[in-house]
N, C-alpha and C positions, 0 to 999 in steps of 0.2 A: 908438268903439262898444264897447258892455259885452255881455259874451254873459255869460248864463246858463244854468248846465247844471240842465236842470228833470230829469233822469232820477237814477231812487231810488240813488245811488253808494254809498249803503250796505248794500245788497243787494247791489250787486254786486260790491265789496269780500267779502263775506263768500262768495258764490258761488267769486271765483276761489283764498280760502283754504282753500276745501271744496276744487276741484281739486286744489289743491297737499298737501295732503293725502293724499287719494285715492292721487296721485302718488306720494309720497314710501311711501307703506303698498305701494303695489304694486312700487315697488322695490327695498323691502328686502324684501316675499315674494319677490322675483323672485330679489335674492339670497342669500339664506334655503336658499330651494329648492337654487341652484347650486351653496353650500358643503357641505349635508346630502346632496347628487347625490356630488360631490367625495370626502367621507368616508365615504358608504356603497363609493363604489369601491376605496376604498383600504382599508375593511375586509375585503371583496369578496377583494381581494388576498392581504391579509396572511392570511385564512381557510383559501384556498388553498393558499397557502404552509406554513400550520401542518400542512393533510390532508394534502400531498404527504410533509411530514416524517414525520407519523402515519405514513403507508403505507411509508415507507420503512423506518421503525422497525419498525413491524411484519412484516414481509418478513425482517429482520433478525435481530426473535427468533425469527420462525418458523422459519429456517436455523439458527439457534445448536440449538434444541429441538431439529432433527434431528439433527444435530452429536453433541449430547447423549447423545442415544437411541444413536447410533453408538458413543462412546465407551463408555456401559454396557453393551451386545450384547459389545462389543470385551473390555472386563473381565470379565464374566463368561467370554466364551470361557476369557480365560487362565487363570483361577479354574478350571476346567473341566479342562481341561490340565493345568497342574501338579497337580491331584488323579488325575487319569490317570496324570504322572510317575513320583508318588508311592504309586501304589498299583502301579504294574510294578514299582518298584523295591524295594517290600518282599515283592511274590510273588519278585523276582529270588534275596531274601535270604531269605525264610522257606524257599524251592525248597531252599538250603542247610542250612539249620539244623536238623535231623534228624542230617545228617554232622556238624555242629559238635557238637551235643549228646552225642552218642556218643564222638565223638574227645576231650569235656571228661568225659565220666562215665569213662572208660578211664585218664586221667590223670590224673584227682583219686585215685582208688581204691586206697588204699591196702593193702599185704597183710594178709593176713587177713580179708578181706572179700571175695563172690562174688555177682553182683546175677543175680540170675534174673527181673525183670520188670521193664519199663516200658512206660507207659502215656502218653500227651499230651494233654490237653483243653483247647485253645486252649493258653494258653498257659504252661499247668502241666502238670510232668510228676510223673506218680507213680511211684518207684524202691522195689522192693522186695528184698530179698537176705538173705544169710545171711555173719552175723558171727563171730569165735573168740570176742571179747570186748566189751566197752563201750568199750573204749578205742579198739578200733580204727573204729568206728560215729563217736566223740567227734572221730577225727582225721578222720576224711570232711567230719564240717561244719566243721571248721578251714579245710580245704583249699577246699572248695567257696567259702565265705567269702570269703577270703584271694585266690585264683590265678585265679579263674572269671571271664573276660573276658566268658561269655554266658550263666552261673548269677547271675542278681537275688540269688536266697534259697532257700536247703536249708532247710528245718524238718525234724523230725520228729516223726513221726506217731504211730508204735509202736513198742515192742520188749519183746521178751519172752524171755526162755529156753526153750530146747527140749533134747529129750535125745533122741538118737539111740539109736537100737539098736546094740550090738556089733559091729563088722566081725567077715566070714567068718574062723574061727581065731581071734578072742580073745573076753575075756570086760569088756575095756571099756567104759564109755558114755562115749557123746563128748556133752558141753554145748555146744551151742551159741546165737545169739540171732539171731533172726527180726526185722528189722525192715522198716519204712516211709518213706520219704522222701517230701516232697513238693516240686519244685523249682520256682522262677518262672522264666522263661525272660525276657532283658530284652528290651529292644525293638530291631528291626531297626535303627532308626539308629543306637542306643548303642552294639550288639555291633557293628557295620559300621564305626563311629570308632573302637575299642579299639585302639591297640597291637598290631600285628604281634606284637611281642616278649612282651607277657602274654601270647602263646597258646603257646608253647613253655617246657617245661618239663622236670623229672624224669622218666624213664620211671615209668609204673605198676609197682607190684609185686603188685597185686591180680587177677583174674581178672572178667570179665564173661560171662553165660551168655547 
């Protein structure tokens, strides 16, 4: 017996390659979808992971910055301080140096010469006195120069001749010279390092008023 298939098989061939189709489109969206699922969570992840580092870091410099601010406060304190040290310690040494000056104007002074004035403005002194001669005025600033552990610089200022009147019972004029000094005073830390031994010397032979 012969059968015949009278139904359209070429329709329907074509019908079940549409399905398979269909099929095959649906699941590779299906796994499309589950890989791009997959990789968003593991960006997901790693995103996390990058913020938590972010915050961590940040956390980190914001503690350093305080840190920071701490050590600057801290420096300038010492900054602060040692200018406080420093400034007792040359009231400690200026407190002195009046006496030193004296005791150096006393031992430079050579005879013949008799200082009737001084004066200090900051840290210059103005010396004024009475000489026999120029020479003996010329060996002042030699000495001062030379031996003065807390005399910078003698200059001079003026000088001049004068002439006395005749002492009581005679008929002499005595010549004498008027001068001016103008001394620098050095600075508390130089004279405070000088040498013990630069400040001892010759007795003076001169006179201070």
């Amino acid at each position: 017996m012969i059968l015949i298939n009278l139904l359209p098989h070429r329709e329907e061939r074509r019908k079940q390659r549409k399905r398979a189709f269909f099929v095959g489109l649906g699941v590779s969206a299906g796994v499309g979808l589950l890989l791009a699922g997959i990789w968003y969570g593991v960006l997901q992840q790693m995103t996390q992971a990058q913020q938590a580092r972010n915050n961590f870091l940040r956390d980190e410099i914001t503690k350093l910055e305080g840190q920071i601010k701490d050590i600057a406060t801290l420096r300038a304190d010492i900054e602060s301080l040692k200018a406080r040290q420093g400034a007792v310690e040359d009231l400690q040494v200026n407190r002195n140096l009046p006496v030193h000056l004296l005791d150096e104007l006393v031992r430079l002074t050579p005879e013949g010469i008799y200082l009737n004035g001084i004066k200090q403005t900051d840290g210059t002194v103005q010396v004024n006195g009475v000489a026999q001669t120029n020479e003996r005025v010329s060996e002042f600033l030699r000495n001062a120069q030379v031996n003065s552990p807390w005399l910078d610089r003698m200059e001079l200022v003026e000088i001049k001749a004068v002439n006395l009147p005749p002492a009581a019972g005679t008929r002499e004029v005595r010549r004498l010279f008027e001068f001016a000094l103008r001394v620098t005073l050095k600075q508390p830390g130089s004279a405070a390092s000088a040498p013990a031994g630069a400040a001892s010397g010759a007795a003076p032979g001169g006179k201070s008023a």
